[in-house]
C-alpha positions in Angstrom: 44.3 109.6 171.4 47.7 108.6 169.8 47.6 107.0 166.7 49.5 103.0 166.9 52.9 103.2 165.2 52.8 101.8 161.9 56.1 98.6 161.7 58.0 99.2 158.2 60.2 96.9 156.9 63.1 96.7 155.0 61.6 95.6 151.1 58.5 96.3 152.0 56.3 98.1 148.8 54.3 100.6 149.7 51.2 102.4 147.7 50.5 105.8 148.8 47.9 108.2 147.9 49.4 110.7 145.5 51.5 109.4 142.6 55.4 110.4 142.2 55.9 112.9 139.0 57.1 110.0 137.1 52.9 108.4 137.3 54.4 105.7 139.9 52.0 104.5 142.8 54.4 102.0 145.2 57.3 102.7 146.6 60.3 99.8 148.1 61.4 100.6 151.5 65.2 101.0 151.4 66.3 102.8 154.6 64.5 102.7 158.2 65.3 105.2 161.0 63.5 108.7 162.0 62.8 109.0 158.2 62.2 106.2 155.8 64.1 105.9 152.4 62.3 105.2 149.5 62.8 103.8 146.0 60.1 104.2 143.6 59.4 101.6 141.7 59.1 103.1 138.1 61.4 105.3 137.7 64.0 103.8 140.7 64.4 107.2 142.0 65.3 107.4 146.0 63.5 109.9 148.0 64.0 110.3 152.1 60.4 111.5 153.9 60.0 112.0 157.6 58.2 108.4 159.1 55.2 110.4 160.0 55.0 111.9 156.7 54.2 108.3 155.2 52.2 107.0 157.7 50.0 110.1 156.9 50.6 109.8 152.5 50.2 105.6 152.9 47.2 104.2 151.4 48.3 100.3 151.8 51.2 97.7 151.5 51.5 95.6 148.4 54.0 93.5 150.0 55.6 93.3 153.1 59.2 92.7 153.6 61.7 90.0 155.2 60.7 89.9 158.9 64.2 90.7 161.4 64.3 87.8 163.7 66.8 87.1 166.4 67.9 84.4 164.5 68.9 86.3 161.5 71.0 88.1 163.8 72.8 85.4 165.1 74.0 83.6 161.2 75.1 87.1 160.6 77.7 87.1 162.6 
């Protein structure tokens, strides 16, 4: 059975399960697509990991980003 699809965000912070060199824990979402950029949040480094390579390495959100609405979409433009 396939596993649901987790919904990132933009500014969401992430923890996962094995800490960055650097000791840090969470992680901001910067970039969405077929892989997710990160930003870790103590030692601002940026990292790019396939999406299904977090779902596997995330352990739970801290915080969850701005939700896209439609209109959001319209003031933008």
């Amino acid at each position: 059975m396939a596993k649901p699809v987790v919904g990132f965000r933009l500014g969401d912070v992430l923890r996962l399960r094995k800490p960055h060199p650097c000791g840090g824990y969470e992680w901001r979402v910067v970039r969405l697509g077929a892989d997710l950029g990160l930003e870790c949040l103590t030692c601002h480094r940026r990292v790019l990991l396939e999406r299904r390579e977090v779902e596997k390495r995330l352990k739970a959100f801290v915080s969850r980003g701005p939700e896209a609405g439609a209109g959001e979409l319209e003031s933008a433009e």
